[in-house]
PyMOL commands that place a pseudoatom at each C-alpha (Angstrom):
pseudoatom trace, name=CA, resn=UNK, resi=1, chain=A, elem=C, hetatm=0, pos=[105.195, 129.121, 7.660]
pseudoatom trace, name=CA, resn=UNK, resi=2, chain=A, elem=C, hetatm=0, pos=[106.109, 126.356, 10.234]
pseudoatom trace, name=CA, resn=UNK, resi=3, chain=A, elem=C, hetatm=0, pos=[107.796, 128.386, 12.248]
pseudoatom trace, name=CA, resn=UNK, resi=4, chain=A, elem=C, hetatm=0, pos=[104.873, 131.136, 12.487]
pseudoatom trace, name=CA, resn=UNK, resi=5, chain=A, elem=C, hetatm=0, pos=[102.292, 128.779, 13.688]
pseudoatom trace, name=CA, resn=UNK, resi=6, chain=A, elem=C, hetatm=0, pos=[104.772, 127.339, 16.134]
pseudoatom trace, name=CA, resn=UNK, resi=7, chain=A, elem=C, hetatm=0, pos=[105.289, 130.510, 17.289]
pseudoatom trace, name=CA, resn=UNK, resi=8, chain=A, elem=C, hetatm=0, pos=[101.446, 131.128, 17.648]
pseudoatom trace, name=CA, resn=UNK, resi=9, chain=A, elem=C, hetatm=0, pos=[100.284, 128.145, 19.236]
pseudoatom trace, name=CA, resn=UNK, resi=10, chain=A, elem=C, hetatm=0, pos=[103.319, 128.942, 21.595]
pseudoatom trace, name=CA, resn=UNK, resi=11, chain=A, elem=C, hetatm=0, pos=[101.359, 133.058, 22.157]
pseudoatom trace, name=CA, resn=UNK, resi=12, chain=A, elem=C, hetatm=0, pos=[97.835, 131.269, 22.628]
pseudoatom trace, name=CA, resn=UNK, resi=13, chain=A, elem=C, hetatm=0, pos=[99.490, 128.858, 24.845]
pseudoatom trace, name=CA, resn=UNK, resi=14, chain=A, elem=C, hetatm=0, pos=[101.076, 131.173, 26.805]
pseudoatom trace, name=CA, resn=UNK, resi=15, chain=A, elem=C, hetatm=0, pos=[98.586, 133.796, 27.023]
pseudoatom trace, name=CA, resn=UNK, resi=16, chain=A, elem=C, hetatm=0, pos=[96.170, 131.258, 28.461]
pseudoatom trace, name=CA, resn=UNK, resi=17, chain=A, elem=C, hetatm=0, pos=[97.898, 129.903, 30.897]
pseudoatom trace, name=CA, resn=UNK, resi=18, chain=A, elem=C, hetatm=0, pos=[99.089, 133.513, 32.281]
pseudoatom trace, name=CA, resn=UNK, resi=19, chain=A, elem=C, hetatm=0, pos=[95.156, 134.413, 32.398]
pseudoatom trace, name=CA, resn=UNK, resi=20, chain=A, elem=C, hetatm=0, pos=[94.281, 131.255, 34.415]
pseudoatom trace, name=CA, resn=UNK, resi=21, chain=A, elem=C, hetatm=0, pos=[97.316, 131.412, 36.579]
pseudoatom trace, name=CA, resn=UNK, resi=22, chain=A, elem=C, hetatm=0, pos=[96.542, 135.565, 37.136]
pseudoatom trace, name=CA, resn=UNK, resi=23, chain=A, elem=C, hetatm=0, pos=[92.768, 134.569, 37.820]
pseudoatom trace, name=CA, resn=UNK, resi=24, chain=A, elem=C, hetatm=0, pos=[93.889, 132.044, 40.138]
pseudoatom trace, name=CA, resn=UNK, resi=25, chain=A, elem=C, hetatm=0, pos=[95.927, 134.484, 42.369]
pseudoatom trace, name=CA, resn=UNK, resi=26, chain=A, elem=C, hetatm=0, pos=[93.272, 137.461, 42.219]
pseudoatom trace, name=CA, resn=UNK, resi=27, chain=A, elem=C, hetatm=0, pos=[90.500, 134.302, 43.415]
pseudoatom trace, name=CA, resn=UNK, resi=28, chain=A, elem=C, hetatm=0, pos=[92.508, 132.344, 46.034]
pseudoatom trace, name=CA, resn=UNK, resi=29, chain=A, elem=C, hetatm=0, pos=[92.291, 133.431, 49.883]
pseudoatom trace, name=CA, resn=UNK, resi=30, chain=A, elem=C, hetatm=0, pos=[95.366, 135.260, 50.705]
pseudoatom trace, name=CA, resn=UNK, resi=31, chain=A, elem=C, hetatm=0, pos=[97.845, 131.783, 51.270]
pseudoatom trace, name=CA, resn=UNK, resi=32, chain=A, elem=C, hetatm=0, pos=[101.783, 132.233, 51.353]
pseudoatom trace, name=CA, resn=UNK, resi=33, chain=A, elem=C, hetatm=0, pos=[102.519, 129.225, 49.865]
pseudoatom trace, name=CA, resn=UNK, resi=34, chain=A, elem=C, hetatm=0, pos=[100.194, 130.148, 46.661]
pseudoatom trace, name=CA, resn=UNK, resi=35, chain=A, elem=C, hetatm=0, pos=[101.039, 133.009, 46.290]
pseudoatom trace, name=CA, resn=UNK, resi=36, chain=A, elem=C, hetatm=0, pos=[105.139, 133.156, 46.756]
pseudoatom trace, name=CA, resn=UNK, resi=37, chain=A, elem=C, hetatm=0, pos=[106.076, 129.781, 45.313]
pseudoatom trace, name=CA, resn=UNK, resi=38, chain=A, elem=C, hetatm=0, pos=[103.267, 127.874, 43.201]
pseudoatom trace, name=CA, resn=UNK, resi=39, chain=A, elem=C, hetatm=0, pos=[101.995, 130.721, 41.418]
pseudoatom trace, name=CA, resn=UNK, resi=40, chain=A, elem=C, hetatm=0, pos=[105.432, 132.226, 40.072]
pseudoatom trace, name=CA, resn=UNK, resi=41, chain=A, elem=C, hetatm=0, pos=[106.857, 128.580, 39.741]
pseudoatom trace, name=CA, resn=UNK, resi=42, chain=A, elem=C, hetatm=0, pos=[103.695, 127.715, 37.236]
pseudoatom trace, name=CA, resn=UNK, resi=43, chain=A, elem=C, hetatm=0, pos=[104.201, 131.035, 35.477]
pseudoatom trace, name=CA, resn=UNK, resi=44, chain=A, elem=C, hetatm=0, pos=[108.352, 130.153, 34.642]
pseudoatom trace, name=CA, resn=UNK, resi=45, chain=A, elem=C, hetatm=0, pos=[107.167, 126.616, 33.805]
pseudoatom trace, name=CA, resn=UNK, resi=46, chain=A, elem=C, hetatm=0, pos=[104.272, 128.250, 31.370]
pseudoatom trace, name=CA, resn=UNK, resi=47, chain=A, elem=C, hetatm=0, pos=[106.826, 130.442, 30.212]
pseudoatom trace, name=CA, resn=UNK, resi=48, chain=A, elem=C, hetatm=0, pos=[109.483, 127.601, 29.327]
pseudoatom trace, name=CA, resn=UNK, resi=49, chain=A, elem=C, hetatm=0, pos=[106.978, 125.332, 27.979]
pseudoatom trace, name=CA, resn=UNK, resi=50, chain=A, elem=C, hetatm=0, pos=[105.895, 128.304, 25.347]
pseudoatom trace, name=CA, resn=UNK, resi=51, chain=A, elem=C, hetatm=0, pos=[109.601, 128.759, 24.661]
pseudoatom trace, name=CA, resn=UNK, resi=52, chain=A, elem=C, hetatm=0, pos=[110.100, 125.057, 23.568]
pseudoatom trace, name=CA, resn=UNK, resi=53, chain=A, elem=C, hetatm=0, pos=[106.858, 125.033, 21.527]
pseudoatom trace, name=CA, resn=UNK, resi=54, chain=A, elem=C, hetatm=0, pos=[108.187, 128.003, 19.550]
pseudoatom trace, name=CA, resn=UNK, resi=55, chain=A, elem=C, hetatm=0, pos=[111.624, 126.172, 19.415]
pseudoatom trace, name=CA, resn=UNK, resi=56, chain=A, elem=C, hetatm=0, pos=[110.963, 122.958, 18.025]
pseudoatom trace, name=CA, resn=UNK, resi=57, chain=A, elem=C, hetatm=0, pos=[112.928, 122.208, 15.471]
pseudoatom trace, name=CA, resn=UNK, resi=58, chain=A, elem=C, hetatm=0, pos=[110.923, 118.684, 14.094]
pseudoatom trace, name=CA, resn=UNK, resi=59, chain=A, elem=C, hetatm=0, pos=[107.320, 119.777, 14.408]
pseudoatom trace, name=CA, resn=UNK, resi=60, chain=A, elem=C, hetatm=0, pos=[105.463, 116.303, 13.395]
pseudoatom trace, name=CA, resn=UNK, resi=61, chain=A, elem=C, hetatm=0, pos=[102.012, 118.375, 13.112]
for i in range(1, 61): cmd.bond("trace and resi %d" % i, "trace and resi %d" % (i + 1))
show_as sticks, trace
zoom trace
């Protein structure tokens, strides 16, 4: 049971931050720096920190 609400809070999580991050580049000016390297480097951190979440192995909560 653990592991399926790990693995939820790590789909909310993620699912979130992917809407935010895809309203973000659809409502910024067009910027090169936004859109080639913070955008896609906050989407692989988003990604990894939903990975660990669903990983944990001692979940104190």
């Amino acid at each position: 049971m653990r592991k399926t609400q790990n693995y939820l809070l790590s789909l909310s999580y993620l699912a979130l931050s992917w809407t935010l991050l895809l309203w973000l580049n659809f409502n910024t000016e067009p910027n090169v720096f936004a859109h080639l390297v913070a955008i896609p480097s906050l989407l692989m951190f988003t990604g990894f920190s939903a990975y660990h979440l669903a990983h944990r192995k001692n979940a104190c909560c």
